[in-house]
N, C-alpha and C positions, 0 to 999 in steps of 0.2 A: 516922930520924924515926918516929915510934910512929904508931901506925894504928889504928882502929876495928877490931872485925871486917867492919864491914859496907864499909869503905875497902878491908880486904882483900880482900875479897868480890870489890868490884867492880874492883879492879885486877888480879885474878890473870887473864892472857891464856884462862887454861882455859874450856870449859864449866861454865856456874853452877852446875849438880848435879853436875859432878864438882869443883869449886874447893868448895863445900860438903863434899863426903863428906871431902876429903883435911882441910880445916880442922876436922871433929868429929874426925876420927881422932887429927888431931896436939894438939891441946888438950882432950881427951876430953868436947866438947860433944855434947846431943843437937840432934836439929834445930830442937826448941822452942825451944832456948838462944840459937841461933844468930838466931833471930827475935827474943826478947824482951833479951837482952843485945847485940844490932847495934850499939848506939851506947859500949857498954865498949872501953876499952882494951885491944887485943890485948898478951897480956906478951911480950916480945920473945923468950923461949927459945921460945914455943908459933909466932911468926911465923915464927923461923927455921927450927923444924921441919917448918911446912907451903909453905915457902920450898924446904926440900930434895924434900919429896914432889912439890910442883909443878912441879921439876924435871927427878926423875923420866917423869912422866908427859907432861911435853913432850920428851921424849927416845923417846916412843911405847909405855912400860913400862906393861902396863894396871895399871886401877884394881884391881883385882882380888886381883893376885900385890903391890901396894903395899898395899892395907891386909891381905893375908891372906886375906880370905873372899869369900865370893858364895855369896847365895841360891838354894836350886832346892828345889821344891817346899813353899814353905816354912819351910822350915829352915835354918839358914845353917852353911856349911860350911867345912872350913879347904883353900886352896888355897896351892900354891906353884909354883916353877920345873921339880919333877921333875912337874905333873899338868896336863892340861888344864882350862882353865876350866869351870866348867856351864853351859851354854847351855839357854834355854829350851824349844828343840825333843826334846830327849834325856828332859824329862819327858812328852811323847805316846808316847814305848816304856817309859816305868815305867807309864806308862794301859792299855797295852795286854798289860801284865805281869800286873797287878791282875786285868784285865777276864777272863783264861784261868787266871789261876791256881786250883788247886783245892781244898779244907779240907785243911790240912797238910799243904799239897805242897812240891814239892825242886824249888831254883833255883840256876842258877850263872849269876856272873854272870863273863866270860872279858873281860879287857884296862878291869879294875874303876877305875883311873886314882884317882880320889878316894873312888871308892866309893858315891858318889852314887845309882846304881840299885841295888845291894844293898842298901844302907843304910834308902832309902825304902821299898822293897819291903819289909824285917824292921820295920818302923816299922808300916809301915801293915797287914801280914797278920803278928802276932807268931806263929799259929798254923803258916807256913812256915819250912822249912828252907832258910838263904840260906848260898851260896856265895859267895867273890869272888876272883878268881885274878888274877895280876897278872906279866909278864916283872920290869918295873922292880920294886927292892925298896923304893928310895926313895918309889913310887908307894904300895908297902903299906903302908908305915910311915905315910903319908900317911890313906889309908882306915883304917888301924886305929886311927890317932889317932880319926878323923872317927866312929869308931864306939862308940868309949868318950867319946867326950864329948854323943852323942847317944843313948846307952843301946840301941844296936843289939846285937842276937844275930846277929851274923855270923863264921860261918869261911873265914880267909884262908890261901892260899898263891900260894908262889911258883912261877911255871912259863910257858914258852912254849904259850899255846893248851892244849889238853888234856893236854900232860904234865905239869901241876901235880903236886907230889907233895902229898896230905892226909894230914893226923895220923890222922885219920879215914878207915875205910871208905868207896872211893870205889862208892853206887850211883848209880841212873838215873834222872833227874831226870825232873822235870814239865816244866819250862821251860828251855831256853837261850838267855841271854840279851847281846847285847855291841853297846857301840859303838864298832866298832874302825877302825883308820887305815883312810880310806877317798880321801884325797885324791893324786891319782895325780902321781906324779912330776913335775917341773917345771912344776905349775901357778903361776900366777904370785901367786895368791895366799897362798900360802906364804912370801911377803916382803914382805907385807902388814900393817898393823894389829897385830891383835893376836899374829896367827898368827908372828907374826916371833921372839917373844917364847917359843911355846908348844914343850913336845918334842916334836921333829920326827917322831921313831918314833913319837908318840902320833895324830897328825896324817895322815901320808902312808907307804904301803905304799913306796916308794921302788921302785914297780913300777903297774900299769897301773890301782891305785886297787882293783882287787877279789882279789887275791891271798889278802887275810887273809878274806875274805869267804867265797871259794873253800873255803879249808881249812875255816873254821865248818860250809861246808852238805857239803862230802864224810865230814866225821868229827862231827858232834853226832849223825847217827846211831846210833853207837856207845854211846852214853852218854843217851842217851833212852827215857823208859819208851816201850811202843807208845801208840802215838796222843800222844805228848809233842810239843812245841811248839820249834821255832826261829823267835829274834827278834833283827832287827837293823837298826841306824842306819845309814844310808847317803846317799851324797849328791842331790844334786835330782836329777840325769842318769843316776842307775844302777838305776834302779829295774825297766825290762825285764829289764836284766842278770841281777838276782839273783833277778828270781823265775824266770830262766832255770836260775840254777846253782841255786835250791832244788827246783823240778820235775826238773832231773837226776840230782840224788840224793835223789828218794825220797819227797819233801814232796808234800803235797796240800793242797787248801783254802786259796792261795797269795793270798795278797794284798798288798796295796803301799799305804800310807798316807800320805796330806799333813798339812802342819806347817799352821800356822794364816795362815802366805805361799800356803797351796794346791800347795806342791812337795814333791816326792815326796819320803819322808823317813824309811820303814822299811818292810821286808816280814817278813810275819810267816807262817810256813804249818807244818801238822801232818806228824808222819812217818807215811806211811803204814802201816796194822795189817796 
C-alpha cells in the first residue's frame, strides 16, 4: 500500500530525526523536501530502501556507519566499519591543538582512525605540517580518502604508535597528538549501543584502559622538539592517572580538561626543556 512521506515518517518505530535522515538518504531528499513534499507519494523503490535502512538501524547499526558520514567540526566526514565514529568531545583536543600550535609548526597525529584531527588541524592552520599514523591500513585508506575529498595537506603512514615508517624525513614535532583506545578491558559498555558496532582495537586497550596512553607519554618524548606538547583523549575516570604517567616521564605544565558534560576528557602537558 503506498504511503506519503509524511505516513512514512510517522510510522517508522525509529527516532523522528533519525527516520528522517535514513528517508533523505534513501530517496535523496533534503530536509526542506521532506517538509514541503510530506503529503507526495512515497515511490515504492525509495520506501523499500529506507525500509531496509530502517532495518538496519533497529538491529542497533548506527546512523552513522549507514549513511557513511558524520559531522565533526563542521565538516562532514566519510566513516565506515574499519574507523570509529567522531564524537563531539574529540573536537575540545583539535581546540586545544589549535590553541598551542605554533606559525608553521609540526604535528602528528598517532592512531588517526578517520583522520578527523589531522584533517581539522591542516584545514584550519594550512601553515602546519600535519602528520597522521595509523596501525589499521583500512583506517588510512579511510583518512586519506577523507583528506582528498576535504583538500587537506596531510601525510599518512602506516605503523604501530611511533614505528610508523615516513616517506619523509622523520623530525621533531611541535605537538603530539592522539585519541587512542582508552576503554579498559571488559567494560560493559563495549556491548553496548553504538560501541558494539565500532573496532574494538580502536575502542579498548584489551588491557587496564591506559596501556596505549602509557607508551604515548614514555616515548613522545623522543620525537618532541624541547618545550613540544603531548595531547590526549582519555576517559571521564583517568584523568589523575595520566597526568600521573605524563609527570613521570618528563612533562610539565600538566593539565587535564573537561568536555562540555564537565568530565574529564584530555590532559595535555609540555616536555620539560
Amino acid at each position: 500500500m503506498s504511503q506519503t512521506l509524511n505516513q512514512w515518517l510517522q510510522a517508522c518505530p525509529l527516532p523522528k530525526n533519525e527516520a528522517r535522515m535514513l528517508l533523505q538518504y534513501a530517496g535523496g531528499y533534503t530536509r526542506a523536501q521532506l517538509v514541503t513534499r510530506g503529503q507526495e507519494t512515497l515511490p515504492d523503490n525509495v520506501a523499500a530502501a529506507a525500509a531496509k535502512l530502517a532495518e538496519r538501524r533497529i538491529g542497533g547499526e548506527p546512523v552513522a556507519y549507514i549513511l557513511g558520514t558524520r559531522e565533526f567540526y563542521g565538516r562532514t566526514f566519510q566513516v565506515n566499519g574499519s574507523v570509529l565514529i567522531p564524537r563531539p568531545e574529540t573536537e575540545h583536543l583539535v581546540e586545544a591543538v589549535l590553541e598551542h600550535l605554533p606559525p608553521n609548526g609540526r604535528v602528528w597525529d598517532l592512531g588517526t582512525g578517520s583522520g578527523i584531527i589531522a584533517i581539522t588541524v591542516a584545514l584550519e592552520r594550512p601553515d602546519a605540517a600535519v602528520r597522521a599514523s595509523d596501525i589499521s591500513p583500512q583506517a588510512l585508506q579511510t583518512a586519506a580518502a577523507n583528506a582528498r575529498a576535504l583538500g587537506a595537506n596531510v601525510e599518512f603512514a602506516c605503523g604501530s604508535w611511533f614505528e610508523a615508517a615516513w616517506p619523509s624525513e622523520n623530525q621533531a614535532c611541535d605537538i603530539i597528538v592522539s585519541n587512542p583506545p582508552y576503554i579498559e578491558a571488559g567494560d560493559s559498555h563495549l556491548q553496548q549501543g553504538d560501541l558494539r558496532f565500532e573496532p574494538q582495537n580502536a575502542l579498548t586497550d584489551f588491557s587496564d584502559g591506559l596501556s596505549c596512553i602509557r607508551t604515548l607519554a614514555q616515548e613522545a618524548g623522543g620525537r618532541l622538539k624541547a618545550g613540544g606538547m603531548l595531547l590526549v583523549e582519555h576517559g571521564f575516570n583517568q584523568g589523575a592517572a595520566v597526568r600521573a604517567l605524563f609527570e613521570q616521564n618528563g612533562f610539565v605544565q600538566v593539565e587535564t580538561r573537561q568536555d562540555l558534560a564537565g568530565l574529564d576528557r584530555l590532559t595535555l602537558g609540555r616536555l620539560k626543556t
